[in-house]
Jmol script that loads the backbone (N, CA, C; Angstrom):
load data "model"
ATOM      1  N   UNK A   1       0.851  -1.169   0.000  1.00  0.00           N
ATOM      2  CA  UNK A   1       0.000   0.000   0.000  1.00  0.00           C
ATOM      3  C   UNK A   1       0.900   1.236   0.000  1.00  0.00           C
ATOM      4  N   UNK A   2       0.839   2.017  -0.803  1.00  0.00           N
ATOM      5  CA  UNK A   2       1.271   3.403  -0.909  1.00  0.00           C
ATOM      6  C   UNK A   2       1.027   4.264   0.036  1.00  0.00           C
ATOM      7  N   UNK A   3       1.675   5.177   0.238  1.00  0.00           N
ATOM      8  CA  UNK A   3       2.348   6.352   1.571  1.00  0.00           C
ATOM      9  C   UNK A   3       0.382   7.135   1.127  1.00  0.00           C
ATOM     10  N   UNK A   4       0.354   7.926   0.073  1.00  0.00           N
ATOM     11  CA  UNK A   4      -1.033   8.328   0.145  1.00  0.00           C
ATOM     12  C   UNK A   4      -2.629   7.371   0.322  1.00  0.00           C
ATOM     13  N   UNK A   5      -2.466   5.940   0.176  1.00  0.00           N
ATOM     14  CA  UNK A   5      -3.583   5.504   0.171  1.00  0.00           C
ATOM     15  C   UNK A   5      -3.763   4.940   1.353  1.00  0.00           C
ATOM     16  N   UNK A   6      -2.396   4.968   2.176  1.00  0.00           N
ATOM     17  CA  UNK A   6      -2.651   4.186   3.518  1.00  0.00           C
ATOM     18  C   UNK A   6      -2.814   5.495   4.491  1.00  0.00           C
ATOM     19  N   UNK A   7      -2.670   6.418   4.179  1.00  0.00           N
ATOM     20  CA  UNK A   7      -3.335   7.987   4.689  1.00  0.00           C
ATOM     21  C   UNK A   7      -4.740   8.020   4.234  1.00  0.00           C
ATOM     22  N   UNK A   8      -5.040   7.841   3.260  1.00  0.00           N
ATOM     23  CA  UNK A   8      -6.242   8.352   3.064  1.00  0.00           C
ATOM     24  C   UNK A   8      -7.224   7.425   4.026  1.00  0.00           C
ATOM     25  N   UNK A   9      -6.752   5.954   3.902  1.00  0.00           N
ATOM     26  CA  UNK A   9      -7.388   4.808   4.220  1.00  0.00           C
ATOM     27  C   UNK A   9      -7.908   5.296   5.466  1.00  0.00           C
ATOM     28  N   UNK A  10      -6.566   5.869   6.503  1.00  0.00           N
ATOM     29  CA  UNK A  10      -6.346   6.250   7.712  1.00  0.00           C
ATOM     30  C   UNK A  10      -7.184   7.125   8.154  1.00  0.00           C
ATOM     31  N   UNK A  11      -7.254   7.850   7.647  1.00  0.00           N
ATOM     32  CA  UNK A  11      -8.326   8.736   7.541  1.00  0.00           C
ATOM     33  C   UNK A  11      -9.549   8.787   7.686  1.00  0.00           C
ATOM     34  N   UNK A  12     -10.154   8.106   6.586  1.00  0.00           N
ATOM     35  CA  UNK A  12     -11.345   7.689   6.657  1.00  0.00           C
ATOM     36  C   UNK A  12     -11.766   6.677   7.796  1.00  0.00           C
ATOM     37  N   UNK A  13     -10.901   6.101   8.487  1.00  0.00           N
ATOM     38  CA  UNK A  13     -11.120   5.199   9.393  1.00  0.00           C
ATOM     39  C   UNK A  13     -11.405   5.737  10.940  1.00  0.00           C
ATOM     40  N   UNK A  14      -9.864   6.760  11.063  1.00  0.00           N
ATOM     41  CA  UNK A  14     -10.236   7.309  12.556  1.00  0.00           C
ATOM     42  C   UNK A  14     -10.449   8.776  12.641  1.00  0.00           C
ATOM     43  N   UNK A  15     -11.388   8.867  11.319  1.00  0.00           N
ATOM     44  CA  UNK A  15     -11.508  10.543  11.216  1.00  0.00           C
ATOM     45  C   UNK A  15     -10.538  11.408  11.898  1.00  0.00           C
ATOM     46  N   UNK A  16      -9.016  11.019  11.800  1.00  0.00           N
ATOM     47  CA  UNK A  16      -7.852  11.914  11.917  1.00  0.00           C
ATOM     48  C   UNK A  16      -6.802  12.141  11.175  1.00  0.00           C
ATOM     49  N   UNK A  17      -5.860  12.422  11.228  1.00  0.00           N
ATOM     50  CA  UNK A  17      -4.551  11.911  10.329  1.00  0.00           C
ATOM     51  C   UNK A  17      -3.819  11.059  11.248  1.00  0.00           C
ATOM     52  N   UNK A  18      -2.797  10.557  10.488  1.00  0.00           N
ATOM     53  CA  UNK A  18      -1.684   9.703  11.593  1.00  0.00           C
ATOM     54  C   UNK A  18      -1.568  10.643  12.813  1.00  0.00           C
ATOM     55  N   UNK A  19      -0.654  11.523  12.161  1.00  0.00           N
ATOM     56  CA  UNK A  19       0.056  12.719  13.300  1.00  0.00           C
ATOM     57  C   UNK A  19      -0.858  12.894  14.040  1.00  0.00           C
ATOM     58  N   UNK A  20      -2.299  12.998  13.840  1.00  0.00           N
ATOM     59  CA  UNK A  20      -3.143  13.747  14.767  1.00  0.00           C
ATOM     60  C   UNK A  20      -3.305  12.371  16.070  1.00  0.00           C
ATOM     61  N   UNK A  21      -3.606  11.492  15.258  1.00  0.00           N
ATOM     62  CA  UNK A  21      -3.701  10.728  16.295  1.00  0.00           C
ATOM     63  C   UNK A  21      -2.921  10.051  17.188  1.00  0.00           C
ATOM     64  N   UNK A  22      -1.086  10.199  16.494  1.00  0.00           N
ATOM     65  CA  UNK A  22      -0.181  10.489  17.455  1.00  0.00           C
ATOM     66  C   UNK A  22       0.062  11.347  18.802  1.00  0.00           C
ATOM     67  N   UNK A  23      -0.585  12.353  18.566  1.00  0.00           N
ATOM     68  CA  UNK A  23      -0.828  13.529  19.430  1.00  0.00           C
ATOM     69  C   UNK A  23      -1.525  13.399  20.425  1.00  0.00           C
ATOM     70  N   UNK A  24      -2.392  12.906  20.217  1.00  0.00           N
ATOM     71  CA  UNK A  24      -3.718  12.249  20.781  1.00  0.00           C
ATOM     72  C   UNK A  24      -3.296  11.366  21.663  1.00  0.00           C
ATOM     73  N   UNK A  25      -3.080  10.111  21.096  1.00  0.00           N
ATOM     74  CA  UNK A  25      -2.594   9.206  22.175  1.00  0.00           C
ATOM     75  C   UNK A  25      -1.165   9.658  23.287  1.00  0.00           C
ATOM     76  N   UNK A  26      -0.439  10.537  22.908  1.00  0.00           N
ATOM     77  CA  UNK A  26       0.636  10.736  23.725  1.00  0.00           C
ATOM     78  C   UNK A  26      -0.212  11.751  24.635  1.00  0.00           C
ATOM     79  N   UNK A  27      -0.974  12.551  24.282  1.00  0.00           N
ATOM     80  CA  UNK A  27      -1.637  13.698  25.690  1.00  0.00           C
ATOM     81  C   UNK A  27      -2.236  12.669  26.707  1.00  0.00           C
ATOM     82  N   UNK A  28      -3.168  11.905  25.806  1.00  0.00           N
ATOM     83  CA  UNK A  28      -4.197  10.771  26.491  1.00  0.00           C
ATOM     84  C   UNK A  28      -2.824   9.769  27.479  1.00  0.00           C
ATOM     85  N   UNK A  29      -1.846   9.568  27.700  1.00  0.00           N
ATOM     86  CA  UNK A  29      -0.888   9.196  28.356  1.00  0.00           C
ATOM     87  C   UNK A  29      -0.080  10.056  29.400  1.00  0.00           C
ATOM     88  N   UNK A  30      -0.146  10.852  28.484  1.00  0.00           N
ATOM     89  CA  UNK A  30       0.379  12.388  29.632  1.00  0.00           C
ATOM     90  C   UNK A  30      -0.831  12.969  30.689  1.00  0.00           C
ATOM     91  N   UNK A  31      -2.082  12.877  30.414  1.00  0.00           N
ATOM     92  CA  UNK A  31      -2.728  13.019  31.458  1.00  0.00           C
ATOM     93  C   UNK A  31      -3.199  11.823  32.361  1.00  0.00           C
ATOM     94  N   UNK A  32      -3.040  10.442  31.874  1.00  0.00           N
ATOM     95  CA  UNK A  32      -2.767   9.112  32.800  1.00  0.00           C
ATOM     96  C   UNK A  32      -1.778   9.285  33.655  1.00  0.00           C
ATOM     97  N   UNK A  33      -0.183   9.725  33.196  1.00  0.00           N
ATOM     98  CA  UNK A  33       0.615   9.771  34.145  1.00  0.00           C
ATOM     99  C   UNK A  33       0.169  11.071  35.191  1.00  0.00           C
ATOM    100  N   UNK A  34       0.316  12.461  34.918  1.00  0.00           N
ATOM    101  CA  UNK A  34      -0.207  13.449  35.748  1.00  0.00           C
ATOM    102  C   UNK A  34      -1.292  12.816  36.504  1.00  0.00           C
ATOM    103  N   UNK A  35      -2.292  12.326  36.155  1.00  0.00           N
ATOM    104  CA  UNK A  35      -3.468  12.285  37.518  1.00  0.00           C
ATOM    105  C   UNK A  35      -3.040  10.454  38.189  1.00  0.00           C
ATOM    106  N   UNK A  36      -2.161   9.345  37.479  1.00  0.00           N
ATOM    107  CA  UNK A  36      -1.928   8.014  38.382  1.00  0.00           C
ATOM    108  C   UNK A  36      -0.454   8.279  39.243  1.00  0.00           C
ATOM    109  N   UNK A  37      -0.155   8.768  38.251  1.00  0.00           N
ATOM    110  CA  UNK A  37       1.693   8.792  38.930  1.00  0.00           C
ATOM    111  C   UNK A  37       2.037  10.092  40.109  1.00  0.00           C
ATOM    112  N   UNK A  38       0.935  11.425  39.925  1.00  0.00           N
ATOM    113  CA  UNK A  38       1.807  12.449  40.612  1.00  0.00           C
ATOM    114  C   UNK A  38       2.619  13.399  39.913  1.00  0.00           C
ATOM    115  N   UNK A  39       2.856  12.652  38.641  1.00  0.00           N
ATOM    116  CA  UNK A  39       4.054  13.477  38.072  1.00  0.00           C
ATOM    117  C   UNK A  39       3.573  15.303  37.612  1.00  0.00           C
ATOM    118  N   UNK A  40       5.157  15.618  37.385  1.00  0.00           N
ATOM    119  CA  UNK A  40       5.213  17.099  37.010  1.00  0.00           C
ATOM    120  C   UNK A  40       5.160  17.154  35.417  1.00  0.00           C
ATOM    121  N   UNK A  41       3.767  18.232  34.983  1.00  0.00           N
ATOM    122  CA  UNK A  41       3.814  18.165  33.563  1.00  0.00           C
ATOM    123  C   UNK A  41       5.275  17.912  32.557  1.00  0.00           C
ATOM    124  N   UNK A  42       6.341  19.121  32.884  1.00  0.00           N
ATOM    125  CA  UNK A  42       7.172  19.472  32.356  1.00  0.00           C
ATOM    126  C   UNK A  42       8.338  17.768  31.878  1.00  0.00           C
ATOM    127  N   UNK A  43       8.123  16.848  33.078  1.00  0.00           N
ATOM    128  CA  UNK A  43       9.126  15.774  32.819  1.00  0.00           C
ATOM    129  C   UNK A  43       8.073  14.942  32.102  1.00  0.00           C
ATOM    130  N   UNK A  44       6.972  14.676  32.556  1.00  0.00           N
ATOM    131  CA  UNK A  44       6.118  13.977  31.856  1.00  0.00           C
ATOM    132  C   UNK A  44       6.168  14.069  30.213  1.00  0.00           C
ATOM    133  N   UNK A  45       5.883  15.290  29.709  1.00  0.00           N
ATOM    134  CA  UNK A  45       6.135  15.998  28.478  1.00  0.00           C
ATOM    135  C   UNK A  45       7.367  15.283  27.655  1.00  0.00           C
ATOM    136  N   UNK A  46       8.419  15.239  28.196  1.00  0.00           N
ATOM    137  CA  UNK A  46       9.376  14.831  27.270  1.00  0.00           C
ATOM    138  C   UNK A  46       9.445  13.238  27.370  1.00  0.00           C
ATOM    139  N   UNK A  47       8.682  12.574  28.802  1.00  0.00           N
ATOM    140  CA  UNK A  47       8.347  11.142  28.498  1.00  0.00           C
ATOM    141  C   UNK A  47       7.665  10.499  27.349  1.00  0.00           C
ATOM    142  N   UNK A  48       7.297  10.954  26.976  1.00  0.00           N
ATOM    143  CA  UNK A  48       6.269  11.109  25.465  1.00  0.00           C
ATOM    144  C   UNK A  48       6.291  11.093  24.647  1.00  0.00           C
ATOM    145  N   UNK A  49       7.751  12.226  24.672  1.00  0.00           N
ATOM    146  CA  UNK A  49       8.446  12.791  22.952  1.00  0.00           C
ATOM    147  C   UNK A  49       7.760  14.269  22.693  1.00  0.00           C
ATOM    148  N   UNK A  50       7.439  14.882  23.892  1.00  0.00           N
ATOM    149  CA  UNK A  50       7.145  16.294  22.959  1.00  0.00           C
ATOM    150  C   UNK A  50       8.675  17.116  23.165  1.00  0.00           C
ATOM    151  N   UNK A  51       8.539  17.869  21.667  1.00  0.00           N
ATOM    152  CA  UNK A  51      10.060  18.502  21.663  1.00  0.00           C
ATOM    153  C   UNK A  51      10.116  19.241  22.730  1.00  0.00           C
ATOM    154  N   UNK A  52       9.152  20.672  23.073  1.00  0.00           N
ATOM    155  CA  UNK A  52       9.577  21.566  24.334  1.00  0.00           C
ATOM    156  C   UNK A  52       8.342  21.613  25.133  1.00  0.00           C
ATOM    157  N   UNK A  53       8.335  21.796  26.449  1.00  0.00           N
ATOM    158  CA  UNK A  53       7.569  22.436  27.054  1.00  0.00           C
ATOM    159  C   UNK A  53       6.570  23.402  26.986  1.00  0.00           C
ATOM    160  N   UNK A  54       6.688  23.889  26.826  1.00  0.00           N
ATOM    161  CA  UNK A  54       5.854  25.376  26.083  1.00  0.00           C
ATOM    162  C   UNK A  54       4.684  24.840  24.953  1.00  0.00           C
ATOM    163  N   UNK A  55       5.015  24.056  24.217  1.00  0.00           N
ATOM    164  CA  UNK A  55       4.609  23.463  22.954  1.00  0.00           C
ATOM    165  C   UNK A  55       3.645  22.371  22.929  1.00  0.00           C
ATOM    166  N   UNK A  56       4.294  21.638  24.212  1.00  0.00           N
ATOM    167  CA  UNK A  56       3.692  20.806  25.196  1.00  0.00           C
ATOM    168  C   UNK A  56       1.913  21.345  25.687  1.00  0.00           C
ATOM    169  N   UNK A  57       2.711  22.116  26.146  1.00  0.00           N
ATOM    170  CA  UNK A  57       1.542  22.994  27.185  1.00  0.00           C
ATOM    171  C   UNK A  57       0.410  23.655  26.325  1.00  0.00           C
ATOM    172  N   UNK A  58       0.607  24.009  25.247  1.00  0.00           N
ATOM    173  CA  UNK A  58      -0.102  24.286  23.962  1.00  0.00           C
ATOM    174  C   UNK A  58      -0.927  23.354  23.604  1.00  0.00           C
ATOM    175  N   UNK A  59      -0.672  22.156  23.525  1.00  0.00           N
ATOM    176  CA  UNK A  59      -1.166  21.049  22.563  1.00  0.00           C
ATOM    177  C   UNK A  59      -2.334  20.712  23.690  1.00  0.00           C
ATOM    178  N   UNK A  60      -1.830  20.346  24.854  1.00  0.00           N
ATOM    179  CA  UNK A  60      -2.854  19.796  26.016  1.00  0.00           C
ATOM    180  C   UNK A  60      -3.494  20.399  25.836  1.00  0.00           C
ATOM    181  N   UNK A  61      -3.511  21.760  26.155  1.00  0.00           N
ATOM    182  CA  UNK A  61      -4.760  23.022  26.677  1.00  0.00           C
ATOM    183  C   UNK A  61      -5.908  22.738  25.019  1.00  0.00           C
ATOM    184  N   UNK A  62      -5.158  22.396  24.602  1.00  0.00           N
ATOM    185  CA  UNK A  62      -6.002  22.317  23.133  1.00  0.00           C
ATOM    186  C   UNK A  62      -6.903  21.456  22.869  1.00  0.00           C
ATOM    187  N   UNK A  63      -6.452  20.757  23.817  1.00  0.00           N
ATOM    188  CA  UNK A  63      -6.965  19.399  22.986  1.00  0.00           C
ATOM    189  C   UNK A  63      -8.072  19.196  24.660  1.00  0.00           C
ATOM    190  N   UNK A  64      -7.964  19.563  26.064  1.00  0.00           N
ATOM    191  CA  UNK A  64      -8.296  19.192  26.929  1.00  0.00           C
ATOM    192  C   UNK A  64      -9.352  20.475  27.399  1.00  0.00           C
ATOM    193  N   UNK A  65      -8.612  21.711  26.946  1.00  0.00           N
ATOM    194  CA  UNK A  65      -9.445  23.103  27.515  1.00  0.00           C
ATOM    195  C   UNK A  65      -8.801  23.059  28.935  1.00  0.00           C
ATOM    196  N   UNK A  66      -7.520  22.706  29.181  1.00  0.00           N
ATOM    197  CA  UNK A  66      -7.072  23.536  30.244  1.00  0.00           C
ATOM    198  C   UNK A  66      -6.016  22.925  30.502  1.00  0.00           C
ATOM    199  N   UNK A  67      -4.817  23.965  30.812  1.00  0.00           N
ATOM    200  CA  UNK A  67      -3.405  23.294  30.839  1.00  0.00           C
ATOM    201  C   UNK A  67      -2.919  22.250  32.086  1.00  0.00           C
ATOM    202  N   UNK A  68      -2.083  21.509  31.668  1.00  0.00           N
ATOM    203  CA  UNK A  68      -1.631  20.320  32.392  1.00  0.00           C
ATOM    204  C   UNK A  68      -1.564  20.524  33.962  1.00  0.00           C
ATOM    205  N   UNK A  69      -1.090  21.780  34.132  1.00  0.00           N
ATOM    206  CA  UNK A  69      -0.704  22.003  35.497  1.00  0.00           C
ATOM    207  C   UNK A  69      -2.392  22.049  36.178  1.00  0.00           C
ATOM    208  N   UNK A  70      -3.541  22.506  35.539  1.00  0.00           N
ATOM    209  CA  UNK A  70      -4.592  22.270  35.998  1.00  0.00           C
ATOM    210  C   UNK A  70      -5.176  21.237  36.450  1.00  0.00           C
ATOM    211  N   UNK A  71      -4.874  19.825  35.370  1.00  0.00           N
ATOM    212  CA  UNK A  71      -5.334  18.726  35.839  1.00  0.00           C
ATOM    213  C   UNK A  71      -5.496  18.012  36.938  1.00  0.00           C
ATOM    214  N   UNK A  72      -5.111  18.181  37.908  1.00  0.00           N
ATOM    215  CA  UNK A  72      -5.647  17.875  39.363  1.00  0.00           C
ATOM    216  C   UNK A  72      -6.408  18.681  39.893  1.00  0.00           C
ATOM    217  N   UNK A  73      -6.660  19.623  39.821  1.00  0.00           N
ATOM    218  CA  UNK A  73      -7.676  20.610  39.895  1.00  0.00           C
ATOM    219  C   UNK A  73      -8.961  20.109  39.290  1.00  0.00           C
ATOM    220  N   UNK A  74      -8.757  19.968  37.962  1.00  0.00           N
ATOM    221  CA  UNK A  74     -10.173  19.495  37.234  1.00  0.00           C
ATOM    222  C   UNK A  74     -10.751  18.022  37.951  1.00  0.00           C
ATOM    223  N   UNK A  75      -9.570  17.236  38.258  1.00  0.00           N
ATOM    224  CA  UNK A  75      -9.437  16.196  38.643  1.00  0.00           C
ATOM    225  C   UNK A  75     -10.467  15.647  40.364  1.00  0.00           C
ATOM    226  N   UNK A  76      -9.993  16.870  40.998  1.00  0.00           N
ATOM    227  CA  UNK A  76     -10.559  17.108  42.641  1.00  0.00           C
ATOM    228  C   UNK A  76     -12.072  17.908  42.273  1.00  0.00           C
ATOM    229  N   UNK A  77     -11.985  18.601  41.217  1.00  0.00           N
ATOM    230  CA  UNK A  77     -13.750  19.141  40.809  1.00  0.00           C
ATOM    231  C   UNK A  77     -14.407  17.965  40.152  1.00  0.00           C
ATOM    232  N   UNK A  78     -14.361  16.946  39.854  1.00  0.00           N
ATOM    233  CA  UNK A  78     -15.363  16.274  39.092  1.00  0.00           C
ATOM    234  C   UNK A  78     -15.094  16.262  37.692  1.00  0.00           C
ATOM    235  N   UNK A  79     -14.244  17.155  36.912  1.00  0.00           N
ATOM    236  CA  UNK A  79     -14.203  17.389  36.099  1.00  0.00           C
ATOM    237  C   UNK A  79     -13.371  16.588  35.259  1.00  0.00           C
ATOM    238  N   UNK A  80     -12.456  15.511  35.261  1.00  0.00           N
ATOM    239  CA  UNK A  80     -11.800  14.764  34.600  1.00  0.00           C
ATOM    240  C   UNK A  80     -12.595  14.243  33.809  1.00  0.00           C
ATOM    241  N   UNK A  81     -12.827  13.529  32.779  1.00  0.00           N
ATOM    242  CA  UNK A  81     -13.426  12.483  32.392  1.00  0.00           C
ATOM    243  C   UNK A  81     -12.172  11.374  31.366  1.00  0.00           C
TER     244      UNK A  81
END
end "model"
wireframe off; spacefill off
backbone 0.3
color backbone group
């Protein structure tokens, strides 16, 4: 299968792109570790593979509506899901 048809395939399957759903699963891990482990966003972040911090902190808030350092917060409100 070719580089475009196994994208497109991809696509149509998990209504994302690869990358996106790379992204996806590494936040969805980064907020497992933050609310099972304790951990600090910033080390967590590069457990993962995100290049910087900052960038990091971008992507979560994006994808979650509120940055990492919040998540125990949301976590103690009810608000995790």
């Amino acid at each position: 299968m070719g580089v475009r048809s196994f994208y497109n395939h991809f696509k149509t399957i998990t209504s994302s792109t690869p990358l996106q759903c790379i992204k996806k699963i590494r936040l969805d891990k980064v907020r497992q570790l933050l609310v099972n482990q304790r951990l600090q966003a910033n080390g967590v972040a590069y457990m993962v593979g995100a290049e910087t911090s900052p960038q990091f902190s971008r992507e979560y808030k994006r994808h979650f509506g509120y940055p990492p350092k919040d998540t125990r917060l949301h976590l103690t409100a009810g608000v995790l899901t």
